[in-house]
N, C-alpha and C positions, 0 to 999 in steps of 0.2 A: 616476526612474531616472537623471536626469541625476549624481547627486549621485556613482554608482557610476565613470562616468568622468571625474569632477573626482578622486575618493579617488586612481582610476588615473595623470592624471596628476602630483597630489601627490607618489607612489611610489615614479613613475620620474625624480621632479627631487628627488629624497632629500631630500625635506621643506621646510622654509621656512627662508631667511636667517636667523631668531630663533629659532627652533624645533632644539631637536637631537632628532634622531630618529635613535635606535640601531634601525637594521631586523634585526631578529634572525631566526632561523632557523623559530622560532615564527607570526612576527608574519607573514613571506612563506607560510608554509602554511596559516595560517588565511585568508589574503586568498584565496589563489587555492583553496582549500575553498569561500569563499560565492561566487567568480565563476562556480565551475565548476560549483555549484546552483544557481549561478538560469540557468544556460545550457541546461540542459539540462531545464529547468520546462517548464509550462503554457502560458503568455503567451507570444505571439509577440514583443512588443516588448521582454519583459522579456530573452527568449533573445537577441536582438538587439545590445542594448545591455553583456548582461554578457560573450556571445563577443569584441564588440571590445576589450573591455577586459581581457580574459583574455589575447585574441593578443598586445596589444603587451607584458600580463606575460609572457609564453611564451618572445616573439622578442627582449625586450629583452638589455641585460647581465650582468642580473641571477641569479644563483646558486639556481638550484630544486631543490629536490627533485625524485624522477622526472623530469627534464628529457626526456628522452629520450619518454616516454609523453606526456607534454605535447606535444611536436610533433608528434610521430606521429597527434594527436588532433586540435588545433590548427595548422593548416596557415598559413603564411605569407600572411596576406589582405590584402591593400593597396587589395581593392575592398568592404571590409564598410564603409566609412562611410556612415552613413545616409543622406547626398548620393547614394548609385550607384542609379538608376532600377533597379530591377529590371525585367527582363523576364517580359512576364505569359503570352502567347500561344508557343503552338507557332510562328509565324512569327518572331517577336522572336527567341525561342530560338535557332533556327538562323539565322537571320541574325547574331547575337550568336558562335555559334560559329565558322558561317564565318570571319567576321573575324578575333576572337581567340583561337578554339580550344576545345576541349571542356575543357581543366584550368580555361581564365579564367571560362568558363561554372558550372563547379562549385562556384568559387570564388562566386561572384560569389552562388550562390545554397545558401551554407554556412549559413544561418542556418532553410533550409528542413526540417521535420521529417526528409522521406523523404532528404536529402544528411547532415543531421547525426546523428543518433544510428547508422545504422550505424557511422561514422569512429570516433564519442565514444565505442563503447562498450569501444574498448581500454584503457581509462582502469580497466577493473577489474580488469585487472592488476597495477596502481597501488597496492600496502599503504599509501600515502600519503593517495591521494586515492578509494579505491572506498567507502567510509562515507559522505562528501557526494553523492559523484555517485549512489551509490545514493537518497541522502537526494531528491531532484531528480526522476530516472529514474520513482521510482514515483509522485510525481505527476503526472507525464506518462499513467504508464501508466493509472492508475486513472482520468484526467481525464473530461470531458466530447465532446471534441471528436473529431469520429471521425478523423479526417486525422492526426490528432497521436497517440491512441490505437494505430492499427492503423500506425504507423510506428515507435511504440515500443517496443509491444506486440513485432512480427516481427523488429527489430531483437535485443532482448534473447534471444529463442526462439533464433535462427540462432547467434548468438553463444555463446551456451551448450550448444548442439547440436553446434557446432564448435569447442570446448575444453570440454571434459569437463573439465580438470585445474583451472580455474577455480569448478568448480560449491562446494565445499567453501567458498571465501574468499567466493562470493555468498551460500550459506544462514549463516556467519557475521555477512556485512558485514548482513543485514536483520535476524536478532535483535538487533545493535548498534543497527541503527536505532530498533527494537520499544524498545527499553531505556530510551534515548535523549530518544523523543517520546512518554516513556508519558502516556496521556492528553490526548494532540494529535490530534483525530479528523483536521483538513488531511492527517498526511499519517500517521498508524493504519490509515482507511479505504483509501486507495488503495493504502496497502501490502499490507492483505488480496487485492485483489483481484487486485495483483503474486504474491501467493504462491500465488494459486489459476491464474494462466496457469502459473507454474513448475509447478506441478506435475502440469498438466494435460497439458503440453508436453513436457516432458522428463524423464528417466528417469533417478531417484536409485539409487545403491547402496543397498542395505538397509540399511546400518551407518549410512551418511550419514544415510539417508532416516529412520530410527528416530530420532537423535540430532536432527536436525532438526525431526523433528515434539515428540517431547519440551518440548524448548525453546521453540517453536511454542505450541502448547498453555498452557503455564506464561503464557505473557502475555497468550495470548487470554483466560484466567480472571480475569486484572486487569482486563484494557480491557473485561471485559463485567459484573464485578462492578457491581452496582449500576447500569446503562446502562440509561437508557429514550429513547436513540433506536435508534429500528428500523432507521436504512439501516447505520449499524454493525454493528448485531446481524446484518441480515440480509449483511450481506458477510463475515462470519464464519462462516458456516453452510458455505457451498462447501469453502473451506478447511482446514476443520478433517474434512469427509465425506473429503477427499482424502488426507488423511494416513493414513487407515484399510489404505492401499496396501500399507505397512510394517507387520514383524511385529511388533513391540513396539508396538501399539495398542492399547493398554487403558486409558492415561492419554486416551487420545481418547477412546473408548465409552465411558468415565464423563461427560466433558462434554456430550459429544452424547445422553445417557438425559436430562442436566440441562434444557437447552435442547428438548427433545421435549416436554416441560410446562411449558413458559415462561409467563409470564402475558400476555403478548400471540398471539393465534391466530396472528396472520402467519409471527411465527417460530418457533411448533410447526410448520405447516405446510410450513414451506423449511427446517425441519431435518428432518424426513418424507421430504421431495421428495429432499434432498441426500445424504440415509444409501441413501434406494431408489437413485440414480443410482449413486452408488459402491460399490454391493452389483453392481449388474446389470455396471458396467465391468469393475472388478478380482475377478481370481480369490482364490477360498480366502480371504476378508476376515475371515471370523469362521464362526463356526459357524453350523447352521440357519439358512442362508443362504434358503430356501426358505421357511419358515413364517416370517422377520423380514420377509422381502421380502411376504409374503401380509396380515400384520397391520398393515404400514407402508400398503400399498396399498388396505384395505379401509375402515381407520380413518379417520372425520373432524376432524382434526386441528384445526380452526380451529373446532371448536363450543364456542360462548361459553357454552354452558349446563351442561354436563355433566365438569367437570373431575376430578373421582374417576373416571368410568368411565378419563378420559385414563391417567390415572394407573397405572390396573389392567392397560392395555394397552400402557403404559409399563414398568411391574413386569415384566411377562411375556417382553419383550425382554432384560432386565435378564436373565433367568433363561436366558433360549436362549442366550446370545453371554457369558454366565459374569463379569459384573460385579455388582458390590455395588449392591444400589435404593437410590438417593437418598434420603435421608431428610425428613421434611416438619420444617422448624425451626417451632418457635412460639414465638409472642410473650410475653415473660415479662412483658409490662405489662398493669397491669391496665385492665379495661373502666369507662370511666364511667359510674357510676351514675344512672339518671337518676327523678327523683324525680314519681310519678302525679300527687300533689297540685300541684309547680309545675308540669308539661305542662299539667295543666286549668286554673290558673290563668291561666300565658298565654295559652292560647286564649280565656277567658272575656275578656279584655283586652284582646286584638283582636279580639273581635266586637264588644262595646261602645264601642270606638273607628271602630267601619264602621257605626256606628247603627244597628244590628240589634235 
C-alpha cells in the first residue's frame, strides 16, 4: 500500500525532472476514483493509507472535479499519519479531548468505520465520483466484519432515508457497477447483498422501483447463467424475492419459478424461503397469494430425490401467479454408446490380473 502514497506524492511534485507529465483532467479523476475506493473498502489499513493520500489530493493546489464534495467529505487532517497513536480506551478519548477538543478527536480517528462512512457518504452526490465510491461502499457493506458491516450498512440506509432525491443516481450508479464488474464475484456478491439492504430499508417509487428491478433482474440472469457457486447464487435469492414489491414483476417471477428448481437443493430451498418471506411482507405481490404461500411452505424443496414432483409443484405456481413454465432444455448430444462385449472384456481383464 505503500506504493499508493509514493504515486501521491509523485502528483503533487508534477512528476519527475526527466519525466514530462501532462496531468490532464482525466488522469486527476481516475486517480482520485481509485483513492476514494480503496478508502472506503474493507481493510482497515488499506482505508488508512488510501484517505491520507486522498486528503493531501483534496487539500492540495491542484484543480478537481467536485472540489467542493471532496472537502465536504475529506476534511483537512494534519493528524491521519500513521505516526499519530491513536486513542483506544474511553479514558484516552476523553482525555484526548479535553486537551484538544472533540473536532481534533474526530479528526484524529477519521479513518474509524462509525466517523467515516457517515461523512463519505456525501460523495453520492458527486456524478463524478458516486460509480467508485459505490464501487468500494458495497464491499464494505457486504464484508465480513461486523463493525465495518453495520457502520456501513446504517450509514448508507440513514443517508438515503434522508435524501430521497438521491435514490434514482444510487439505483443507477449499482447497475453501472453490475455492468462494469460483470462477472467479478469480489465485488457481484456483496453488491447483492447492497441491493437487498436497499431494499429492505428504503422505499422506492414504483416507477423507480419497477425500472430498477427490470434492470436488476437482467444481470442477475448473467451473473447466474451457468454459476455453480452457491454463496452467489444464494445472495441473489433475497434480492431478487424483494423486487417482487414493484408492479411490473413478471420479469422477476419468471427467474424466481427458474431458480425454484435449481439443481442444487440449497438454492431451491432459499428461493422457497425468500418468495414465502416476500409474499408474507408486501401486499398484493401477485396473485393466489394464499395457495402459493401454502405450496411454498408444505413442499420439500431440497429433496435430492424427487425432481419431477419439484417440478409439477413448480408448474402449479407458474399457473396461480400467471407466468409462462420454464421449459426443460435438452441435450442435443448424443449418448455414448457403450458396447456389452468390451464392458465384459474388461472386467474379464481385471479379474485375471487380481489372480482370480
Amino acid at each position: 500500500m505503500s506504493c499508493l502514497l509514493k504515486c501521491n506524492q509523485f502528483v503533487l511534485s508534477r512528476g519527475h525532472p526527466t519525466i514530462n507529465l501532462t496531468f490532464t483532467r482525466d488522469l486527476k479523476l481516475r486517480l482520485v476514483r481509485g483513492f476514494m475506493q480503496q478508502s472506503v473498502e474493507k481493510i482497515d489499513r488499506t482505508r488508512q493509507v488510501a484517505l491520507e493520500a486522498l486528503h493531501h489530493l483534496v487539500h492540495s493546489e491542484l484543480e478537481l472535479a467536485g472540489h467542493d464534495a471532496l472537502r465536504a467529505a475529506v476534511p483537512l487532517l494534519p493528524t491521519l499519519s500513521s505516526s499519530v497513536i491513536l486513542p483506544k480506551t474511553e479514558k484516552e478519548k476523553e482525555a484526548v479531548a479535553q486537551r484538544e477538543g472533540d473536532a481534533f478527536l474526530q479528526n484524529v480517528e477519521y479513518n474509524s468505520p462509525a466517523v467515516l462512512f457517515p461523512r463519505a457518504m456525501v460523495l453520492i452526490k458527486s456524478p463524478e465520483y458516486i460509480r467508485s465510491f459505490l464501487r468500494g461502499l458495497v464491499v464494505s457493506i457486504g464484508g465480513l466484519t461486523e463493525s465495518l458491516v453495520k457502520a456501513s450498512s446504517s450509514a448508507f440506509v440513514d443517508f438515503l432515508t434522508e435524501h430521497e432525491e438521491d435514490l434514482q443516481s444510487v439505483c443507477d450508479g449499482l447497475i453501472t457497477v453490475l455492468l462494469s464488474d460483470k462477472k467479478n464475484d469480489r465485488v457481484v456478491v456483496p453488491l447483492f447483498k447492497t441491493v437487498e439492504l436497499m431494499l429492505t430499508n428504503v422505499m422506492l417509487e414504483d416507477d423507480m422501483g419497477s425500472k430498477f428491478a427490470g434492470q436488476f433482474v437482467v444481470q442477475v440472469k448473467t451473473e447466474l447463467k451457468g454459476c455453480g457457486s452457491v454463496v452467489k447464487l444464494l445472495a441473489a435469492l433475497s434480492p431478487l424475492a424483494n423486487c417482487l414489491q414493484f408492479s411490473d414483476n413478471s420479469t422477476v417471477l419468471s427467474q424466481i419459478m427458474l431458480l425454484l428448481c435449481h439443481r442444487y437443493p440449497r438454492v431451491r430451498k432459499g428461493m422457497a424461503d425468500a418468495l414465502y418471506t416476500a409474499l408474507v411482507t408486501f401486499d398484493d405481490v401477485i396473485s393466489n397469494t394464499d395457495e402459493v404461500s401454502q405450496i411454498l411452505e408444505e413442499t420439500v424443496w431440497e429433496d435430492p430425490n424427487d425432481i419431477d414432483a419439484l417440478r409439477e409443484k413448480r408448474n402449479k405456481i407458474c399457473d396461480l401467479v400467471g407466468v409462462s413454465r420454464p421449459k426443460l432444455l435438452k441435450s442435443n448430444k448424443p449418448k455414448p454408446k457403450t458396447s456389452t462385449t468390451e464392458a465384459f472384456d474388461s472386467y474379464s481383464d481385471l479379474v485375471g490380473r487380481a489372480g482370480y
